[in-house]
C-alpha positions as CSV (number, residue, x, y, z in Angstrom):
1,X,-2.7,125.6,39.4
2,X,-1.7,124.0,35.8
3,X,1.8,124.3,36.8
4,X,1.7,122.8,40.3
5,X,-0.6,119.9,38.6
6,X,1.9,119.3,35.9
7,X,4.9,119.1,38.7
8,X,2.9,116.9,40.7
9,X,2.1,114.4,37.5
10,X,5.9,114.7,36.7
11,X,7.2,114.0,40.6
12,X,4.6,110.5,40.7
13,X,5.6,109.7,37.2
14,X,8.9,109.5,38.4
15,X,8.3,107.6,41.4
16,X,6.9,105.0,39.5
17,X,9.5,104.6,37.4
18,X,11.7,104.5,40.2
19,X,10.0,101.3,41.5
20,X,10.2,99.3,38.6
21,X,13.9,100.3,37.4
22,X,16.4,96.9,36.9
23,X,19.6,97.0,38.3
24,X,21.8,97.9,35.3
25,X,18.9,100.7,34.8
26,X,20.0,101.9,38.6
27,X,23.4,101.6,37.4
28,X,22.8,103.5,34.4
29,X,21.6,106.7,36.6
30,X,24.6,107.2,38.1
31,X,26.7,107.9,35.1
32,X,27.1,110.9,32.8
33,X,29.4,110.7,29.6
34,X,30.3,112.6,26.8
35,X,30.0,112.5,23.0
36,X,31.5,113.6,19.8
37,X,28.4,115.2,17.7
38,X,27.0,118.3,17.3
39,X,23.7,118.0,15.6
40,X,20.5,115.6,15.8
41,X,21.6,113.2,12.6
42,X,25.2,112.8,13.8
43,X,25.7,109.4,14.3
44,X,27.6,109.3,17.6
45,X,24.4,111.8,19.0
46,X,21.7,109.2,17.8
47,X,24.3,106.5,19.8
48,X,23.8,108.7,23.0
49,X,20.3,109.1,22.5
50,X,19.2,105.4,22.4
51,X,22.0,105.2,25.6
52,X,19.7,107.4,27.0
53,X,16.1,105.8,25.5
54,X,18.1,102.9,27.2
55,X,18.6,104.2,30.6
56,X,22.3,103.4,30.4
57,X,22.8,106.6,31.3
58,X,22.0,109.5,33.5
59,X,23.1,112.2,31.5
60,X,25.4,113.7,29.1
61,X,28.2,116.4,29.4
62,X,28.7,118.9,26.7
63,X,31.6,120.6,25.5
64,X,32.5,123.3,22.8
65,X,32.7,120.4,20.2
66,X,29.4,119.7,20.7
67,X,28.0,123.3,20.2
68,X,27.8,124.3,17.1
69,X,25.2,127.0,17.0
70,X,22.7,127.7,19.4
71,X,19.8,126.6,17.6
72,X,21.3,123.3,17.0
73,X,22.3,123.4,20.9
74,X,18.6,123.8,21.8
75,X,17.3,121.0,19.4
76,X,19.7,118.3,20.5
77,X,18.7,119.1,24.0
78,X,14.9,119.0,23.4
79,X,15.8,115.5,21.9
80,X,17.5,114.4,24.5
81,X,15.2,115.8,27.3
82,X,11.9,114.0,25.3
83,X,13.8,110.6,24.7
84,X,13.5,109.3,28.4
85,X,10.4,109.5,30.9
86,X,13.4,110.5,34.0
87,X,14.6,113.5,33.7
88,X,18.3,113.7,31.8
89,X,21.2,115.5,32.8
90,X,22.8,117.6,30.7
91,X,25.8,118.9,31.7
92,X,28.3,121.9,31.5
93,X,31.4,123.4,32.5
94,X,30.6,126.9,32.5
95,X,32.3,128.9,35.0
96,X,33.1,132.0,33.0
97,X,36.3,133.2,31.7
98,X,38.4,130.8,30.6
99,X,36.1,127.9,31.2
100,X,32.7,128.5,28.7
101,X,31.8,126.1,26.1
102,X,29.2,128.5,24.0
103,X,30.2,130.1,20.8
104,X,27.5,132.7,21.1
105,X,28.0,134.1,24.9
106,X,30.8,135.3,26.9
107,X,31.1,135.4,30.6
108,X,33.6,137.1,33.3
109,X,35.6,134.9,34.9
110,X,35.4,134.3,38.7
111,X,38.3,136.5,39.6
112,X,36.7,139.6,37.8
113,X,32.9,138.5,38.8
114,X,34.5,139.0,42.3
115,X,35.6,143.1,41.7
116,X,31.4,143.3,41.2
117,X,29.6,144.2,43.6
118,X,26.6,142.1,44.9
119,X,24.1,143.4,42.3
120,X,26.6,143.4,39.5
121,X,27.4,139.4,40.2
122,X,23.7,139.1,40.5
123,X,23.1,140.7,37.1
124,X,26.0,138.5,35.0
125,X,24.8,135.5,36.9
126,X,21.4,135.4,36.5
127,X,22.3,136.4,32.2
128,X,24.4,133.4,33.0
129,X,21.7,131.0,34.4
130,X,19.1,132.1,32.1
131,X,20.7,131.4,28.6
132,X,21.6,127.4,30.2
133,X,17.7,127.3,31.0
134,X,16.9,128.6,27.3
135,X,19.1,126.0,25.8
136,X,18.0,123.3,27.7
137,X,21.4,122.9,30.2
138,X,20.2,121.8,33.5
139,X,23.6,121.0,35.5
140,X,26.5,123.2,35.5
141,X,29.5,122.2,36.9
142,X,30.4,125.9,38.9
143,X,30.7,127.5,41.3
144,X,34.6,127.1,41.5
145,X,35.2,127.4,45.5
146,X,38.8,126.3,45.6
147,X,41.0,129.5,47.3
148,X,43.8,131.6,45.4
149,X,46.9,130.1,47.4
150,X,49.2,129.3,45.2
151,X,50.3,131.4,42.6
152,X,51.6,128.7,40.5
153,X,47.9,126.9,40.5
154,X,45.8,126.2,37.3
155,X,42.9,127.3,39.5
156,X,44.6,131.2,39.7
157,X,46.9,131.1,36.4
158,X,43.3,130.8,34.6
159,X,41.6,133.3,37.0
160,X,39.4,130.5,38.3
161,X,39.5,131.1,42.0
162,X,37.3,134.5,43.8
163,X,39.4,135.2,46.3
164,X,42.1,133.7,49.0
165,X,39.7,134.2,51.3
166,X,37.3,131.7,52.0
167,X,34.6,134.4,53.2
168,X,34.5,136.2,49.4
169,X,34.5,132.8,47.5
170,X,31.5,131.7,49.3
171,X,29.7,135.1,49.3
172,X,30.3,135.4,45.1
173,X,29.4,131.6,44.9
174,X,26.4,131.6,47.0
175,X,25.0,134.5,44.1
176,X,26.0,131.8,41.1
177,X,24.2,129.3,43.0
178,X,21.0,131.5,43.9
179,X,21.2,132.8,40.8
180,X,20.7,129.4,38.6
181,X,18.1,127.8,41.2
182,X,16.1,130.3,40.6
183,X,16.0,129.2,36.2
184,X,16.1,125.3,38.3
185,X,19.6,124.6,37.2
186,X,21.9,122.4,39.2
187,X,25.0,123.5,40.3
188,X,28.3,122.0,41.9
189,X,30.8,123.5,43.9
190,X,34.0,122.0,43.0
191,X,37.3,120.8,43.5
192,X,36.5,119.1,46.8
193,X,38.7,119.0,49.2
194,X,40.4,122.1,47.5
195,X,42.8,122.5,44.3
196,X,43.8,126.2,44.7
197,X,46.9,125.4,47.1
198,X,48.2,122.5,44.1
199,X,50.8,124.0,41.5
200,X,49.8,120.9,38.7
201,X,47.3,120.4,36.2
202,X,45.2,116.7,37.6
203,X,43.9,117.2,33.3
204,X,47.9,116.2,32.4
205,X,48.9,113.5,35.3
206,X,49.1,113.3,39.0
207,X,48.9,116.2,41.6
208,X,49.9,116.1,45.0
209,X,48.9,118.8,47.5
210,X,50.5,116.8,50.5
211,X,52.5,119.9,51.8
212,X,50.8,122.9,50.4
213,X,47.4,122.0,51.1
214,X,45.5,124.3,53.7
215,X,42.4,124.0,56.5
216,X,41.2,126.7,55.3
217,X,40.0,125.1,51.9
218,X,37.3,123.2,53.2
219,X,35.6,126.2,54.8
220,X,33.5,127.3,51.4
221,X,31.9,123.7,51.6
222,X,30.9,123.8,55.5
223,X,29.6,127.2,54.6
224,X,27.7,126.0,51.5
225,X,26.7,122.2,52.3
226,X,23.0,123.0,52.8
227,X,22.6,126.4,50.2
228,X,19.7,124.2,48.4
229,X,18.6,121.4,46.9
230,X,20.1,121.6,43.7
231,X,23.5,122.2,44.8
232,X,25.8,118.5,44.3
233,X,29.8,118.8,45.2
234,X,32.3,118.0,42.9
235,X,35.4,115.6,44.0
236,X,38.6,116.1,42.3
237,X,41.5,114.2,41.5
238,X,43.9,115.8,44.4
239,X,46.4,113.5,46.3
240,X,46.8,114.5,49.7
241,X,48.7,111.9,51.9
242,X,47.7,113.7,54.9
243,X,44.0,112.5,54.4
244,X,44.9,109.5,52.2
245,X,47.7,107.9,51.5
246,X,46.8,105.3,48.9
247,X,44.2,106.9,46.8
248,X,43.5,110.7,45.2
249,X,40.4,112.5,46.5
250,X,38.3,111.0,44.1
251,X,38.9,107.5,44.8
252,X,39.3,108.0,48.1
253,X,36.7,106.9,51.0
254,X,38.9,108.7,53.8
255,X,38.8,111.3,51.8
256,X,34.6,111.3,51.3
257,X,34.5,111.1,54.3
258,X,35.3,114.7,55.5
259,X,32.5,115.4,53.3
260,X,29.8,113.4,54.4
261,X,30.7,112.9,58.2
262,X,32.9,115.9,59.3
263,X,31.3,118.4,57.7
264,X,28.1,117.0,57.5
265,X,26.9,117.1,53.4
266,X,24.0,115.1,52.8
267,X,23.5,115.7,49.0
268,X,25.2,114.0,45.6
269,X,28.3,113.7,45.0
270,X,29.8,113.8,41.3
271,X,33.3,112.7,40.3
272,X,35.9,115.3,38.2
273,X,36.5,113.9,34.7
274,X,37.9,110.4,35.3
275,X,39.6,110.9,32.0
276,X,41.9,113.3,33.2
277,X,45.7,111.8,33.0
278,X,45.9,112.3,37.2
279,X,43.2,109.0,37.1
280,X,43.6,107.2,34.0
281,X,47.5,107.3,33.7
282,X,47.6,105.6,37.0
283,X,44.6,103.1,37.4
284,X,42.1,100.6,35.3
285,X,38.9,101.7,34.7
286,X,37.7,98.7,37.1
287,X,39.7,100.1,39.8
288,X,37.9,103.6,38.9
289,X,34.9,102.4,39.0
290,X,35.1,99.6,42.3
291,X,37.1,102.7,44.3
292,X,35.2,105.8,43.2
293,X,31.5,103.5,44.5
294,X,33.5,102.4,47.3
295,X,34.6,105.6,48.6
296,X,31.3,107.3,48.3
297,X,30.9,108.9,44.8
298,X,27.5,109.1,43.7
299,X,27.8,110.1,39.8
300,X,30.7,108.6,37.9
301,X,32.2,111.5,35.3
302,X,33.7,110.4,32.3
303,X,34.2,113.0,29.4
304,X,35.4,111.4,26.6
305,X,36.7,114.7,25.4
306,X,40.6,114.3,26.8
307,X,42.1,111.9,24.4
308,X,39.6,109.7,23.1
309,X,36.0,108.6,22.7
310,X,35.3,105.5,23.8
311,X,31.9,105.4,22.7
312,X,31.0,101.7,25.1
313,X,32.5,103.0,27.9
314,X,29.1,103.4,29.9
315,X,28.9,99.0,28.4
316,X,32.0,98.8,30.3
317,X,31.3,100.5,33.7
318,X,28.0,98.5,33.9
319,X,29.3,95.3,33.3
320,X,32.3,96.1,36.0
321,X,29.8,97.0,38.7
322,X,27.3,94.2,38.1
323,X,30.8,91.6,38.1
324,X,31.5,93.2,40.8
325,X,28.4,93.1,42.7
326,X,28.8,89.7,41.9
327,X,32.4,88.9,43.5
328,X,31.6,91.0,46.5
329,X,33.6,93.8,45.9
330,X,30.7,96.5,45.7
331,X,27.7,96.1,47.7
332,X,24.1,96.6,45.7
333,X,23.4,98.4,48.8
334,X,25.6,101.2,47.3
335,X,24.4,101.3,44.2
336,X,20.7,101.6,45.5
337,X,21.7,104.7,47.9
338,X,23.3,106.6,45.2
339,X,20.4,105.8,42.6
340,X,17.9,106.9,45.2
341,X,20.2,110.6,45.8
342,X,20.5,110.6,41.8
343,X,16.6,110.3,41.6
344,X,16.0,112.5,44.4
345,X,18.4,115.6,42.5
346,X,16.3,115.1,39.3
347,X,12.8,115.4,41.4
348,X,14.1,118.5,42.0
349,X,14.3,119.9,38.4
350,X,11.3,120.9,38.0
């Protein structure tokens, strides 16, 4: 009874503080950075936190850098989860294998998770989900459903990808995604529309898929679009010319599209890194941020963790989005439907 009481408190606290949000404090929910810092009295992590206090942003991502013991992981976290009255995301890449961040745990890699069987998966996910919940991670950016096509692909060099088949990726990613609702951790299944048929590296410059790219990929998110309610899908950088010829999945409103309308998914949708050379060696950040609204992206991704850290960048998107709003180019209307999915995601971390 205490606990339902306490969740109900927390869901009308959050209402209300829905209501009487500005429009840069909308703008502010629909971005996640990163920092440099790994410790409360670091001076780029007390920067974040007032950004936070601030409600210039929604959340933070973290990174190895960031992590230097778990005890200091768990206090940074409690800092940032006590320094706003909305819930804060705080953000991982933790896959397994090759893509961890913690010092102090090890996990398989998707490729071996998928020689388990269902209770074995089961059993490294739910170790998995259980040490993010103890730490105070609430978003993880996993389940990896792109498909082992090409052997020349990041996604299977690094043993990223379950299977070639579309049927085993969403059987093993379906556990990872059962597995950390159950500790109320977010999850997102990523590289929408697919980055296992793409031989280059979108982190290092521009990938193109055009002729490689297979039907097949999009089947793990029509299988997967309504798992739960704490599942978002990750858009990556991809250029296909088939689906767009101007613009990479992620800035790409052709490309949303087959997300939201064709297959039919309803929830939020987060941008890959916008840092990644594939973006940022080929457009502005105001064309980022005007195209990657436009086309449908709900959280904007930036983690200051591939060359630089621009530590005003989340000054910078604002003021681009309120000039914009301004000139016409981005319609508040936007804004106010992706604040109101945001909000609705974090009324479901309970």
């Amino acid at each position: 009874m205490k606990k339902l009481l306490v969740n109900f408190l927390m869901f009308i606290f959050i209402c209300n503080s829905c209501f009487a949000l500005s429009l840069d404090e909308k703008i502010g929910q629909l971005i996640i950075v990163g920092f440099n810092g790994s410790d409360v009295n670091s001076s780029d992590f007390k920067k974040t936190l007032k950004e936070i206090q601030n409600k210039e942003i929604s959340g933070v991502i973290l990174f190895s850098k960031n992590i230097k013991d778990k005890e200091n992981l768990i206090l940074m976290n409690k800092k940032i989860q006590s320094s706003s009255d909305i819930p804060v995301f705080i953000s991982i890449d933790n896959e397994g294998g090759y893509i961890q961040r913690f010092n102090f745990a090890d996990f398989k890699s998707a490729k071996e998770i998928s020689n388990l069987s269902y209770d074995e998966a089961k059993k490294e996910y739910s170790r998995m989900a259980k040490i993010l919940k103890e730490t105070g991670v609430n978003f993880n950016y996993a389940p990896c459903v792109d498909l082992a096509i090409n052997p020349d692909s990041i996604i299977v060099k690094k043993q990223r990808s379950y299977s070639k088949d579309p049927k085993i990726v969403s059987k093993y990613a379906s556990i990872m995604i059962e597995e950390h609702n159950k500790e109320n951790i977010i999850t997102s299944i990523k590289h929408f529309p697919g980055h296992g048929s793409a031989a280059g590296d979108t982190h290092k410059g521009f990938v193109d898929n055009t002729k490689t790219f297979e039907k097949e990929e999009i089947l793990p998110y029509e299988n997967l679009k309504n798992y739960d309610k704490l599942n978002t899908v990750m858009v990556s950088h991809i250029f296909n010319s088939n689906l767009d010829k101007d613009y990479p999945a992620s800035l790409s409103k052709k490309t949303i599209d087959i997300l939201r309308n064709e297959i039919g998914y309803k929830g939020v949708i987060i941008s890959d890194d916008y840092d990644m050379g594939a973006i940022r060696n080929n457009y502005t950040l105001r064309e980022i941020v005007v195209n990657s609204i436009n086309s449908g992206v709900n959280i904007l991704l930036f983690s200051n963790n591939i060359t630089k850290c621009d530590k005003s960048i989340a000054k910078k998107i604002h003021k681009i989005i309120k000039e914009e709003i301004e000139k016409g180019t981005i319609k508040e209307s936007d804004i106010n439907d992706s604040y109101e999915k945001v909000m609705e995601l974090k009324r479901n971390l309970k």
